[in-house]
N, C-alpha and C positions, 0 to 999 in steps of 0.2 A: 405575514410571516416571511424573514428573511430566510432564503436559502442556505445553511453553511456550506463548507467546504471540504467535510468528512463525514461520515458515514456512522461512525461507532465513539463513544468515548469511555474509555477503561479505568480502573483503578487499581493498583496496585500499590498494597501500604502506604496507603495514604496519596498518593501523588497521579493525578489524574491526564490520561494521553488520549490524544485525535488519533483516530484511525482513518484512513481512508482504503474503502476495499474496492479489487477491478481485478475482471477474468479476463482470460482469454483462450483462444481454440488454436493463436498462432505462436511464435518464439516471442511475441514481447507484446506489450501492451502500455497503447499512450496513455500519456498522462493529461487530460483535459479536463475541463468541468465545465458546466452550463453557465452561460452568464448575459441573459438577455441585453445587455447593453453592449455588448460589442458586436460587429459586423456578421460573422457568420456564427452568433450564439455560444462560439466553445471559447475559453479562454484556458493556457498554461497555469496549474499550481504554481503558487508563489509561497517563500518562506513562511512560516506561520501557519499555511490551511492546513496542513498537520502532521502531525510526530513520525506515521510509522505508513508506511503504503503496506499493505497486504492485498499481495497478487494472488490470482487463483490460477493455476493450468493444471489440474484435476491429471494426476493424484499429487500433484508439489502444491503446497502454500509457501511465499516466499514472503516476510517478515521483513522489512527493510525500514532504518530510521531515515529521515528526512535527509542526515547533514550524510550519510555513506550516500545516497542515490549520485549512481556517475553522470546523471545525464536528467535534466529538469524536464524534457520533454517525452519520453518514452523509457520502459525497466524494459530490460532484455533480460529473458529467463536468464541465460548463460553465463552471464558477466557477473550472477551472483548465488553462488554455490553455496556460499557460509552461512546465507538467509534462509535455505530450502530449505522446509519439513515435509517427507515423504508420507504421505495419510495410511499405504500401504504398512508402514515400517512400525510395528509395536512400540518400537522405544521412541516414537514420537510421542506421544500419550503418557510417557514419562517423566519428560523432561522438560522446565517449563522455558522457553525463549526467553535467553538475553534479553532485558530492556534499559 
């Protein structure tokens, strides 16, 4: 069995997206994946492995499509505020994320 490149795959009416999910405990979090054939096993996402990154830094989930991410190597929390849903905030649980 091949490895993919994301994590989750979603549906919404009808039209199906790659998730790919990553935490972290600091202000950003790389973007790498496992990839036994190259030199030190990690390799950068490339176009295609999939649709929407969902970062975790507890209590923010941050929602992000592939073609917004500013930077192919690393999300910094900060740099994207209009992605954040606050877990604490009732009206997240309302409202379903832009796709």
């Amino acid at each position: 069995m091949v490895a993919q490149p994301y994590d989750l795959v979603v549906e919404r009416d009808g039209i199906f997206k790659k998730i790919q999910v990553k935490h972290s405990f600091t202000s950003r979090v790389r973007l790498r994946k496992r990839d036994h054939k190259s030199p030190d096993g990690k390799q950068y996402y490339r176009e295609g492995d999939f649709d929407y990154l969902c970062a975790c830094k507890f209590p923010h989930v941050y929602v992000v499509p592939w073609g917004k991410l500013k930077a192919k190597t690393q999300l910094t929390f900060s740099a994207y505020p209009e992605y954040c849903y606050d877990l604490n905030d009732p009206q997240t649980y309302e409202y379903r994320p832009t796709i």
